[in-house]
MIMILO-405636 format. One record per residue (C-alpha): residue number from 0; x, y negated, z negated. Coordinates in steps of 0.1 Angstrom, whole numbers. Example, Ala and Ser with C-alpha at 12.3 -4.5 7.8 and 13.67 -1.06 7.14 Angstrom:
MIMILO-405636
<atom kolke="0" xx="123" yy="45" zz="-78"/>
<atom kolke="1" xx="137" yy="11" zz="-71"/>
***
This chain:
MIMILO-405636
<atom kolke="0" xx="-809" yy="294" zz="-816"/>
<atom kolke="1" xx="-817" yy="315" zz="-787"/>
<atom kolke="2" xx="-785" yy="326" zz="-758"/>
<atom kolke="3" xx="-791" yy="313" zz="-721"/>
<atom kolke="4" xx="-799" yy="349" zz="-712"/>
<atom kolke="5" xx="-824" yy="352" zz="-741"/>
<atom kolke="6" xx="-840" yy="318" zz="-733"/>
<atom kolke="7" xx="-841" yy="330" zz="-694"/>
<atom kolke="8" xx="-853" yy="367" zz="-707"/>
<atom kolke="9" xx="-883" yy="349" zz="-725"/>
<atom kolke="10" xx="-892" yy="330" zz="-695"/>
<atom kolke="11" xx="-895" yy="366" zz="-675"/>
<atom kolke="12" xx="-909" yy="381" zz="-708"/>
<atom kolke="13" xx="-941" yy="353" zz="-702"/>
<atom kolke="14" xx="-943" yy="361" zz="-665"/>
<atom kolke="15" xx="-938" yy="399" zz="-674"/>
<atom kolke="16" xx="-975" yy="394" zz="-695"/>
<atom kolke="17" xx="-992" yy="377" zz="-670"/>
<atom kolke="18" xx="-982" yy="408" zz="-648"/>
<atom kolke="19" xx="-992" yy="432" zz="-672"/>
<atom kolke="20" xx="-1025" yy="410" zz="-677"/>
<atom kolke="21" xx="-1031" yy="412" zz="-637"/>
<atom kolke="22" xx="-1026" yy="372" zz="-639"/>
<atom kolke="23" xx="-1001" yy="373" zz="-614"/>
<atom kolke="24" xx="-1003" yy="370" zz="-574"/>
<atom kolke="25" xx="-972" yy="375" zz="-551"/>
<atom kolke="26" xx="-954" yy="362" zz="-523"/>
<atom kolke="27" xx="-959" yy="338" zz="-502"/>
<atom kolke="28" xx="-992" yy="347" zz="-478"/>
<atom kolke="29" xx="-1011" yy="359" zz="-508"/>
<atom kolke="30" xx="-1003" yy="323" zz="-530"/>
<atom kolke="31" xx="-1019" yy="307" zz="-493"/>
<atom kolke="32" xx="-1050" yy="321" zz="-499"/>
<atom kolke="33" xx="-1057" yy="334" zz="-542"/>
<atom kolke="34" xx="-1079" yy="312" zz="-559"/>
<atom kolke="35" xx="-1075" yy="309" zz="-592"/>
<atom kolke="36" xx="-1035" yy="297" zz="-591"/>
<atom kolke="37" xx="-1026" yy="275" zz="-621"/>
<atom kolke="38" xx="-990" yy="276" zz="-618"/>
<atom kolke="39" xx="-963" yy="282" zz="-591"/>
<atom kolke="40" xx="-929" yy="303" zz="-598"/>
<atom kolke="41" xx="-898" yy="300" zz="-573"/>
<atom kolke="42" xx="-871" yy="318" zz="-578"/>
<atom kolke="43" xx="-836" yy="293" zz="-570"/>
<atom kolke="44" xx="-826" yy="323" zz="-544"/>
<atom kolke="45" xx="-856" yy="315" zz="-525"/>
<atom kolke="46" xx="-848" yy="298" zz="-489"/>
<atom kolke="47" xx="-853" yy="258" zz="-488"/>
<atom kolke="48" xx="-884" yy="268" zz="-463"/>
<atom kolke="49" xx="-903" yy="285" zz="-489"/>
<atom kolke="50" xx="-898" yy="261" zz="-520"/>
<atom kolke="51" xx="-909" yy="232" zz="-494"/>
<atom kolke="52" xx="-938" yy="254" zz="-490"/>
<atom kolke="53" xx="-946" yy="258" zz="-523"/>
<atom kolke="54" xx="-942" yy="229" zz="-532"/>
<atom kolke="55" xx="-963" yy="210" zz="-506"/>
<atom kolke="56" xx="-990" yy="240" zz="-522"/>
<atom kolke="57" xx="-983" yy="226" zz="-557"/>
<atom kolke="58" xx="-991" yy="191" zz="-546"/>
<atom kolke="59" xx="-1019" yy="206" zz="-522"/>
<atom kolke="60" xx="-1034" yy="221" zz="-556"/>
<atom kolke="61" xx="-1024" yy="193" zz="-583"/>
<atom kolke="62" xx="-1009" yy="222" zz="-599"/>
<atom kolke="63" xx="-971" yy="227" zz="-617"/>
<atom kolke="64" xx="-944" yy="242" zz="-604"/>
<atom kolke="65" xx="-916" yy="258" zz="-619"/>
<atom kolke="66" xx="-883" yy="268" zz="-608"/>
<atom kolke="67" xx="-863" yy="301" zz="-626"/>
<atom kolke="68" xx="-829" yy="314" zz="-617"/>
<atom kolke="69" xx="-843" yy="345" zz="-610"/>
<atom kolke="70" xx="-881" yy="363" zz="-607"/>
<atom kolke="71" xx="-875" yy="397" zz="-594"/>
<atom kolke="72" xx="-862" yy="410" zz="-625"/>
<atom kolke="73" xx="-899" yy="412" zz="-640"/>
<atom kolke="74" xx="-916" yy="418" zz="-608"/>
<atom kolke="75" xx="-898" yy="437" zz="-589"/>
<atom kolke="76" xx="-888" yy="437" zz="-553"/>
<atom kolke="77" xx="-874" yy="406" zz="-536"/>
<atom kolke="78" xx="-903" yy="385" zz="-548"/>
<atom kolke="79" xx="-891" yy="349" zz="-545"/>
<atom kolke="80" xx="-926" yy="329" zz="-553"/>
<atom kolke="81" xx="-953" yy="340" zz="-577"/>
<atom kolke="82" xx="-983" yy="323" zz="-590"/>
<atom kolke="83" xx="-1002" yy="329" zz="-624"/>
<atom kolke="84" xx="-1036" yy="328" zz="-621"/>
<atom kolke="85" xx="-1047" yy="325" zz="-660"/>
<atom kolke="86" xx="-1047" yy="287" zz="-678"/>
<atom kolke="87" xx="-1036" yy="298" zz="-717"/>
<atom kolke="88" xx="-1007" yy="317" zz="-701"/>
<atom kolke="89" xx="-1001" yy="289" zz="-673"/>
<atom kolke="90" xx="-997" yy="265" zz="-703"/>
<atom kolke="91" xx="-978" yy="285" zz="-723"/>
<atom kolke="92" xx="-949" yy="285" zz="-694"/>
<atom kolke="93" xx="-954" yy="246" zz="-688"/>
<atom kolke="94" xx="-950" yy="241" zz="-727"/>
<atom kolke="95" xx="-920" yy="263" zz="-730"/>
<atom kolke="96" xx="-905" yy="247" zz="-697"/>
<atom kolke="97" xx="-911" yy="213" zz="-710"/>
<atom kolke="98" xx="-901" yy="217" zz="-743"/>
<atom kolke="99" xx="-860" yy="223" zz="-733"/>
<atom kolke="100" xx="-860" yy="257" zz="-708"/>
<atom kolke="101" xx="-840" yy="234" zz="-685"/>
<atom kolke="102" xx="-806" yy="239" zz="-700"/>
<atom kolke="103" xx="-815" yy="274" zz="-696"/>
<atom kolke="104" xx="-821" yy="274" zz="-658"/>
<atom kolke="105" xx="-856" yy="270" zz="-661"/>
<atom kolke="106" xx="-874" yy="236" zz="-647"/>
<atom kolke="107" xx="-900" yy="220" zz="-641"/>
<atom kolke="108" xx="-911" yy="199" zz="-608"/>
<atom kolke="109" xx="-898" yy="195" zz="-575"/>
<atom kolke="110" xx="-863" yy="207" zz="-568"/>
<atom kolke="111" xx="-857" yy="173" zz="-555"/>
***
């Protein structure tokens, strides 16, 4: 059975692909306006402004949303909202959120 950190360090191992894959788009003005966006990312240290934003976008898009304890460990910067822009690795992260990532940290959904 995997630690908290290692469960946490496989979430940012999966967005740390997607980056490497150029799946990935960042921050908040670019998530506005990339097509493509199959899944949302908040980090919990985000303000309560941007999650609301993002996850009116979510909704907006009928796509999921995830929140992590942290993102800017794999993307550097003080990135607090990504999106990932490919479907098999979008799915991947839904499966491995929905399959028990919450006792790590890691949900799915609104915050609310």
């Amino acid at each position: 059975m995997l630690t908290n950190k290692e469960q946490g360090d496989k979430f940012l191992t999966m967005v740390g692909f997607a980056k490497r894959a150029g799946a990935i788009v960042l921050g908040y003005d670019s998530l506005r306006t990339a097509k493509g966006v199959r899944l949302i990312a908040v980090s919990d240290t985000a303000s309560d402004n941007l999650k609301d934003d993002m996850e009116r976008l979510a909704d907006k898009r009928n796509i999921p949303i995830v929140y992590a304890p942290t993102l800017e460990d794999k993307v550097g910067g003080n990135v607090k909202a990504l999106g990932i822009t490919n479907s098999d690795m979008s799915r991947a992260i839904t499966d491995y959120v929905s399959d028990g990532a919450t006792q790590y940290g890691i949900r799915l959904g609104t915050r609310r």
